[in-house]
C-alpha positions in Angstrom: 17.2 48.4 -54.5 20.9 47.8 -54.8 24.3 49.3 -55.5 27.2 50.0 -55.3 30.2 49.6 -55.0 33.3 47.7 -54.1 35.1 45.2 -52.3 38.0 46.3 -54.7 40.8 44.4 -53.7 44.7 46.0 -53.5 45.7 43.5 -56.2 48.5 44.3 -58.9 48.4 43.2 -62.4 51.1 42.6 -65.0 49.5 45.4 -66.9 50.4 47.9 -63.7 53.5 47.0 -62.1 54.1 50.0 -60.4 56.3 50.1 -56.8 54.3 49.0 -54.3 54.4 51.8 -51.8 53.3 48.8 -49.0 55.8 45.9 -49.6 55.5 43.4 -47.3 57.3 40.8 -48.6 58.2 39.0 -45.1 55.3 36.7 -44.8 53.3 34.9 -47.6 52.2 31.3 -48.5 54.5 31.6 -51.6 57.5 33.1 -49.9 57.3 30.1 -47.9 57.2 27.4 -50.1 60.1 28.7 -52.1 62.1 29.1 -48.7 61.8 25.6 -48.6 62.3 25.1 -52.6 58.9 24.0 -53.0 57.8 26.9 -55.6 60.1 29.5 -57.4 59.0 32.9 -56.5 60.6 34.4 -60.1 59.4 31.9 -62.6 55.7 30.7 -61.5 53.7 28.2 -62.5 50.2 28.7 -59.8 50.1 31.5 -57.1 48.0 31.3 -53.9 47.0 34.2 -51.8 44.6 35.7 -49.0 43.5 39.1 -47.5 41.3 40.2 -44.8 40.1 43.2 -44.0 37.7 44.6 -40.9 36.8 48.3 -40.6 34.9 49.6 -37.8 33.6 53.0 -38.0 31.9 55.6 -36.3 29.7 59.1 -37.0 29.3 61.6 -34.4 26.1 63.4 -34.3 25.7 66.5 -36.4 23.6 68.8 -36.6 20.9 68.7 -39.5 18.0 71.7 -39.9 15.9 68.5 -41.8 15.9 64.8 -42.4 14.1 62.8 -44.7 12.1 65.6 -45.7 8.3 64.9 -47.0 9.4 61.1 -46.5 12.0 61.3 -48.9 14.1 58.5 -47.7 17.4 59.1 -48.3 19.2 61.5 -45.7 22.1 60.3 -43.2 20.9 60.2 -40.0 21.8 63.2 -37.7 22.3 60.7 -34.3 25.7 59.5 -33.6 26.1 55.4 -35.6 28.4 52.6 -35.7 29.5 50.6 -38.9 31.5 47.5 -40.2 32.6 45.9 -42.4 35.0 42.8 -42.9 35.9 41.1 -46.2 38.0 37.5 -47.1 39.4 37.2 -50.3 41.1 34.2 -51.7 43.2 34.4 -55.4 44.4 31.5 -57.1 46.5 32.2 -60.5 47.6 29.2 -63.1 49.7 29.8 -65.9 48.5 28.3 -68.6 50.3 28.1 -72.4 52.4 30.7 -73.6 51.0 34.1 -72.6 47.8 32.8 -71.2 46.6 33.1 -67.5 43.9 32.4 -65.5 42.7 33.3 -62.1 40.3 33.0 -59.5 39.0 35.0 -56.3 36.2 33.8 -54.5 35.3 37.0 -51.8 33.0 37.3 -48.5 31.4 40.6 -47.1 29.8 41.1 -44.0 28.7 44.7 -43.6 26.2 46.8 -41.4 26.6 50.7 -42.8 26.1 53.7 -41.6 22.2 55.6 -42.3 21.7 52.2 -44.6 24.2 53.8 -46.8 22.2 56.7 -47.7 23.0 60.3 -47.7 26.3 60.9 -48.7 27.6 61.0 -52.3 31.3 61.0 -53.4 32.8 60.6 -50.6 31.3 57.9 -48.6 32.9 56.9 -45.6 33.9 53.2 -46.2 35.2 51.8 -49.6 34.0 48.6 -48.9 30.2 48.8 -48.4 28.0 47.4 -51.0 24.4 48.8 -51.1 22.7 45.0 -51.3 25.0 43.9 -47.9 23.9 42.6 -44.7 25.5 41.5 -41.5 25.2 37.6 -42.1 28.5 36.3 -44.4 27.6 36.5 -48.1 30.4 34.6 -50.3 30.5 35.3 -54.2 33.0 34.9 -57.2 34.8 38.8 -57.2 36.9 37.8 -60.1 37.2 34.3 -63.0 39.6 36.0 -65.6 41.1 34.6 -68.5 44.5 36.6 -69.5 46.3 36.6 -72.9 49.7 38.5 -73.3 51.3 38.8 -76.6 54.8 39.9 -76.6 55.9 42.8 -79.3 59.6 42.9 -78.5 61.5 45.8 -76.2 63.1 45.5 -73.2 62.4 42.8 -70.3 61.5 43.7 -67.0 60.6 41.2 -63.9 56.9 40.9 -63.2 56.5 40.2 -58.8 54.4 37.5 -57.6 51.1 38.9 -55.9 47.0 38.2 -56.2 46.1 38.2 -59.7 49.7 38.3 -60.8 51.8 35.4 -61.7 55.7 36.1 -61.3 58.1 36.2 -64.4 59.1 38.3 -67.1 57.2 41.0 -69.2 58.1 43.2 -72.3 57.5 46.5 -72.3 56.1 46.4 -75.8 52.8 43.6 -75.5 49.3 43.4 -76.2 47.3 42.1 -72.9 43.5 40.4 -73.4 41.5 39.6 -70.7 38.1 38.6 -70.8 35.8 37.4 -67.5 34.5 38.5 -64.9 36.9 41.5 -62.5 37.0 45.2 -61.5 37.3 47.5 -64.3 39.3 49.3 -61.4 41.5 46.2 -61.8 42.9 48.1 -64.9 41.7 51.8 -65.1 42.1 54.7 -63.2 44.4 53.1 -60.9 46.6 55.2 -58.9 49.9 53.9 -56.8 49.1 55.9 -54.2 45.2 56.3 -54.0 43.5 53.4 -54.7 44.3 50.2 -52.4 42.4 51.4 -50.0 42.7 48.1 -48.2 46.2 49.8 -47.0 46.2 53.3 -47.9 42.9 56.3 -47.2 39.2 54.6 -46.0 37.1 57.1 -47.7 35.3 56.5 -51.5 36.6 59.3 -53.2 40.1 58.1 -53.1 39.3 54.8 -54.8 39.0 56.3 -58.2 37.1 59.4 -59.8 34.0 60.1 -57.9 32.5 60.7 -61.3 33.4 57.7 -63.1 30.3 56.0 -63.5 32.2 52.9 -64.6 29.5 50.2 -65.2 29.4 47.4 -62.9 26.6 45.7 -60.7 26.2 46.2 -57.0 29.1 44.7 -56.0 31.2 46.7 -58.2 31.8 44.1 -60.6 30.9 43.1 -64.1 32.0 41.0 -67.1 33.4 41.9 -70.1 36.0 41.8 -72.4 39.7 44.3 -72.0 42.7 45.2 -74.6 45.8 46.8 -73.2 48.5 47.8 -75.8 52.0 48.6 -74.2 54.9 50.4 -76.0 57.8 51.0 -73.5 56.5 54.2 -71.6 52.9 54.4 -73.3 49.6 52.5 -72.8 46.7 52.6 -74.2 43.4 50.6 -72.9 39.8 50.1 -74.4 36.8 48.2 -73.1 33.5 46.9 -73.4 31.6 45.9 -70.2 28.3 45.0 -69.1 26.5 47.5 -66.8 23.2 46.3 -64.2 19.9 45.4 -65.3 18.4 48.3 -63.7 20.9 51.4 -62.1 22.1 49.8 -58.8 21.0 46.2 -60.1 23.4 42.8 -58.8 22.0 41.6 -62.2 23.7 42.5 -64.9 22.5 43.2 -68.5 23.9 40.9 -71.1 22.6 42.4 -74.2 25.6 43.8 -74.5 25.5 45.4 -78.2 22.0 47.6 -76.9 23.6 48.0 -73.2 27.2 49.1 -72.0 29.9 50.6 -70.8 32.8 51.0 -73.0 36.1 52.9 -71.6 39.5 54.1 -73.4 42.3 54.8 -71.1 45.7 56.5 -72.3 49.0 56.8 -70.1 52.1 57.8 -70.2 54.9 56.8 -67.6 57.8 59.6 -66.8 60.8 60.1 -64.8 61.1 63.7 -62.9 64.9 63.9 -61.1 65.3 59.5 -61.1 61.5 60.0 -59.4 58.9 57.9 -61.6 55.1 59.4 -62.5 52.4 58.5 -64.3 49.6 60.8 -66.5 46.7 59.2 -67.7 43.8 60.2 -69.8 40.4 58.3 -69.1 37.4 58.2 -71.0 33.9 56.5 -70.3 30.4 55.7 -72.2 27.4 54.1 -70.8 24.7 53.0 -72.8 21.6 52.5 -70.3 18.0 52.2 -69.9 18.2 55.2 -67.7 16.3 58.0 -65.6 17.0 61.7 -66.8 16.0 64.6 -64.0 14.9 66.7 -67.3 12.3 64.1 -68.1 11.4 62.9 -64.5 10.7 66.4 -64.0 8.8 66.9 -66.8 6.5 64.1 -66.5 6.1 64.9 -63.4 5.0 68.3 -64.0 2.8 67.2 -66.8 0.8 65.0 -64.6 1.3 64.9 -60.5 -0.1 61.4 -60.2 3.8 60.2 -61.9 5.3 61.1 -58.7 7.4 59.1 -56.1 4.9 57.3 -54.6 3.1 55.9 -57.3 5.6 53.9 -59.8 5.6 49.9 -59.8 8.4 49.5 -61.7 11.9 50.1 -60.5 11.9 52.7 -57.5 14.0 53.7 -54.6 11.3 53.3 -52.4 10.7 56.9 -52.1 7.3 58.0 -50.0 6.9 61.4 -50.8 4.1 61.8 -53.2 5.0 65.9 -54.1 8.4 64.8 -56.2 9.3 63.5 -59.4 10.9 59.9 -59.6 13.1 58.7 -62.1 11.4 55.7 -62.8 8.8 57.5 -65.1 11.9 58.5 -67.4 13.6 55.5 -67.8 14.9 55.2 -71.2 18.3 53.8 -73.5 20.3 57.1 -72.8 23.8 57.6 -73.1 26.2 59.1 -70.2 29.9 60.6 -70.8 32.2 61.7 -69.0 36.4 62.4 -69.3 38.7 62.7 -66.6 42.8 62.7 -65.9 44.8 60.8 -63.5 48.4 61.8 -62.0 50.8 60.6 -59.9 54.6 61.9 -58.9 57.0 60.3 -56.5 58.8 63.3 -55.6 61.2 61.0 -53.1 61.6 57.5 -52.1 59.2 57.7 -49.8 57.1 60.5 -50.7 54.1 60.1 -53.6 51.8 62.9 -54.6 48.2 61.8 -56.6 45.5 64.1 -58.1 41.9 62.6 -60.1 39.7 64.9 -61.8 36.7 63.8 -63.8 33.8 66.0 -65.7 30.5 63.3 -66.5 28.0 65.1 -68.1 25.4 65.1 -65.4 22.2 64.4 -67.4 21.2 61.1 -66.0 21.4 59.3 -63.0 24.0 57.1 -61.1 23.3 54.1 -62.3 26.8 52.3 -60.9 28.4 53.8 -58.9 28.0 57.1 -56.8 25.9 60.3 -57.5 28.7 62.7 -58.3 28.8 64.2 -61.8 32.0 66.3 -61.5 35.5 65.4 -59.0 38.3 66.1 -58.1 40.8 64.5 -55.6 44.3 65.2 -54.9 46.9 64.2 -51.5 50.0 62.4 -50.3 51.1 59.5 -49.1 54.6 59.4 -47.0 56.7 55.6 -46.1 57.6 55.6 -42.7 60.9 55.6 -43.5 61.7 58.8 -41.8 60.9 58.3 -38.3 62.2 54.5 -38.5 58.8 52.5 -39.6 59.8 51.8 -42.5 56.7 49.6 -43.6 54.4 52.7 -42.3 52.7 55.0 -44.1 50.7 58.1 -43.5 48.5 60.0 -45.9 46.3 63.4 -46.2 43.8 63.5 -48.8 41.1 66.1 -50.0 38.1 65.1 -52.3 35.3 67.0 -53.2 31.8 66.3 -55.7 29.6 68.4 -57.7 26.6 67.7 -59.1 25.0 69.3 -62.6 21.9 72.1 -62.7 19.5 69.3 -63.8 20.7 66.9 -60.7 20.1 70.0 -58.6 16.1 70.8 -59.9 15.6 67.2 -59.1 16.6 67.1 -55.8 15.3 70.3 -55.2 12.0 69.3 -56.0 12.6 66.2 -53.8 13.7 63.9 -55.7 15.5 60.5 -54.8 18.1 58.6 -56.4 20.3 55.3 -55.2 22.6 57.0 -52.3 21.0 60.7 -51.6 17.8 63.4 -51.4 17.1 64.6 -48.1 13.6 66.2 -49.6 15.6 69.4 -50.0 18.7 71.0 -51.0 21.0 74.0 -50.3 23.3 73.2 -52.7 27.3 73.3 -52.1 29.8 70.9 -53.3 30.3 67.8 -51.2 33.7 67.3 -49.9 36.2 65.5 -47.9 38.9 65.7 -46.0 40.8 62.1 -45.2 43.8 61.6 -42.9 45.4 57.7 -42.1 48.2 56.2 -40.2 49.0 52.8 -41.3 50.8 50.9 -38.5 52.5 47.7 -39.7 52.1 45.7 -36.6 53.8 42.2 -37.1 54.1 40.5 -40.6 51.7 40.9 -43.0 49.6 42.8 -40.6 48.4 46.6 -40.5 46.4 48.5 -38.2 45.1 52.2 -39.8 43.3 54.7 -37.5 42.0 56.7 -40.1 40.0 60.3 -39.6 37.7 62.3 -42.1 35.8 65.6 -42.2 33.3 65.6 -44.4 31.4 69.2 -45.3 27.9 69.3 -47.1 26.9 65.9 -47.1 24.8 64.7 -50.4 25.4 68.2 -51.6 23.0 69.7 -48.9 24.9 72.9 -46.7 21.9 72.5 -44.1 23.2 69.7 -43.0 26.7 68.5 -41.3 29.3 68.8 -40.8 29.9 65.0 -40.0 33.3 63.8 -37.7 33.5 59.9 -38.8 36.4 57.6 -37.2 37.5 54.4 -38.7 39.7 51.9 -37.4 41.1 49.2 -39.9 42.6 45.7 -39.5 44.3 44.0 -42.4 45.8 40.8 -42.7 47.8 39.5 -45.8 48.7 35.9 -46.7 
């Protein structure tokens, strides 16, 4: 049983080249080759670059009236925990003929998370746990992306070396193809300042919307093909990706005219008092072989012996024989959602973000988390004020729903990737998320970073949970 969910790396791409509310451009393997006239820094040919990142975190014990109920598996353990993570990333970009780009990014994860990474839903404490890690190193390829850019006239605007973005010049009217393997978060719902969460909040739900059940396998990537159409202060993005083999799966399906997931993304940039923002519109569409609670339920209650315990095929491992499973419902199904995306500097060193995304709650998670309606909304401030100028601090507030139908299911103790204590008393799940970024020497930040999460996995009779997360990144 796998899943989830992302070593997304804080990379930029010509097709978002937003201010980068973290600039450190003091130290990096290609600032110092052009020092020396080796590379130019404006006009390149290759790009090399690095990140690492560490987070240690910790869960205070909370009090829980039941967990794992009936031997459903999947609660977050009451007694106090400790966690990690740490991640290396390595980007290579070549430019190749006119327009065309490649690049490269070969990643490493070592994790150990908290409750085996069960129990909570949206807002899950650590962006970079994956569901199928383990403490020993595991290297894969993150990202092997072809990139076409067709220029359609307008004006010209610099493009600033980074991972997964080659320095130069861009119009603002183009048509960008990539195809390969990457992050759909690479291109969509990305927000300037939630969403690197290798330098900005810790916690899930400020990655991108809880409810976007973008398709992707357990590392949170996939392959697939990407067209981005640019006209000065519009964009508009469509996809078609490959989702797992099974929900959670590191395998992905390639059969990709019978399985999914296709996405259209529209924004539009805007300037409020010489302060830039950005509104986009984000639609998804998963065609699966999935589980609906409906039909889980109702096999189950058509026959008892289709229950948790008794399914060979693909199962979460779930050992209480009185509840439904999803693996008796597993069909091609089709899951929707729609959500909006904002952003608003409202001073140089002030930015203001809100997500909000409605899926329509009829099947299960088969990506990415178990929400099936979020919101999110905060600030992030520079340092600027008090004199730390490559500081930042930032408040965030996120919080999940889940439909009727999830409800029944877990109700009736259901299981699905991430969550079912056995039981629920259902309230929203949500979050509260405060940082301070420290930039300690060059290319180096340390974030002590705090969150309050209520209600976790949807379940009011349990929590709430302190967590505490301590984060080391290095940039070169």
């Amino acid at each position: 049983m796998l899943l989830l969910c992302a070593v997304f790396s804080a990379t930029s791409t010509q097709a978002e080249n937003y201010p980068d509310l973290n600039d450190d451009s003091e130290f990096s393997v290609m600032k110092t080759l052009s020092d020396h006239g080796w590379h130019n820094l404006k006009d390149e040919r290759w790009n090399l670059y690095s990140q690492g990142t560490y987070i240690s975190s910790f869960k205070q014990a909370f009090p829980a009236a039941y967990t794992n109920f009936n031997d459903s598996p999947n609660s977050l353990l009451p007694d106090a925990e400790r966690g990690f993570t740490g991640t290396v990333t390595f980007y290579a970009g070549l430019k190749g003929w006119t327009g065309a780009e490649f690049y490269l990014a070969p990643e490493m994860i070592s994790e150990r998370p908290l409750s085996g990474l069960k129990g909570i839903s949206g807002a899950i404490q650590n962006f970079e746990l994956q569901k199928n890690g383990a403490a020993p190193a595991t290297w894969y390829p993150s990202r092997a992306i072809y990139r076409q850019t067709v220029s359609l006239g307008g004006t010209q605007s610099n493009v600033k070396s980074g991972p997964m973005q080659l320095a130069g010049t861009v119009n603002s009217r183009r048509f960008v193809f990539t195809a390969g393997t990457f992050s759909i978060l690479d291109m969509f719902d990305k927000n300037t300042y939630a969403g690197d969460l290798r330098r900005q909040f810790v916690n899930m739900a400020f990655l991108a919307n809880a409810a976007y059940d973008f398709a992707a396998d357990a590392r949170g990537y996939t392959t697939g093909l990407v067209g981005e159409f640019y006209f000065d202060d519009w964009a508009f993005r469509f996809a078609r990706i490959a989702g797992p083999k099974n929900p959670n799966d590191l395998f992905l399906n390639f059969q990709m005219l019978s399985n999914y997931g296709d996405q259209v993304e529209l924004e539009h940039k805007h300037v409020i008092k010489n302060q830039p923002g950005a509104i986009k519109i984000l639609g998804y569409r998963n065609k699966e072989k999935s589980g609906s609670y409906t039909d889980a339920i109702a096999a189950f209650q058509a026959d008892p012996t289709k229950n948790a315990t008794t399914c060979t095929g693909y199962n979460y491992d779930s050992g209480n024989a009185n509840a439904p499973d999803l693996c008796w419902a597993r069909k091609s199904n089709i899951k929707m959602g729609i959500g909006i995306n904002m952003e608003q500097a409202i001073t140089e060193d002030i930015g203001l973000f809100f997500r909000g995304m409605y899926s329509d709650g009829k099947t299960e998670v088969y990506s990415y988390v178990p929400a099936d309606r979020s919101l999110s909304f905060g600030t992030a401030i520079k340092g600027m004020r008090w004199g730390r100028e490559k500081d930042s601090v930032g408040l965030g507030y996120g919080q999940s729903w889940i439909s009727s139908q999830h409800i029944a299911y877990l109700n009736m103790g259901g299981v699905d990737g991430f969550i079912g204590d056995g039981k629920i008393n259902y309230k929203p799940e949500h979050v509260v998320d405060i940082y301070y970024q420290w930039h300690v020497v060059k290319s180096t930040w340390l974030t002590f970073d705090y969150q309050y999460l209520v209600n976790p996995a949807y379940n009011a009779d349990r929590g709430p949970v302190n967590i505490y997360n301590a984060r080391v990144h290095f940039e070169f």
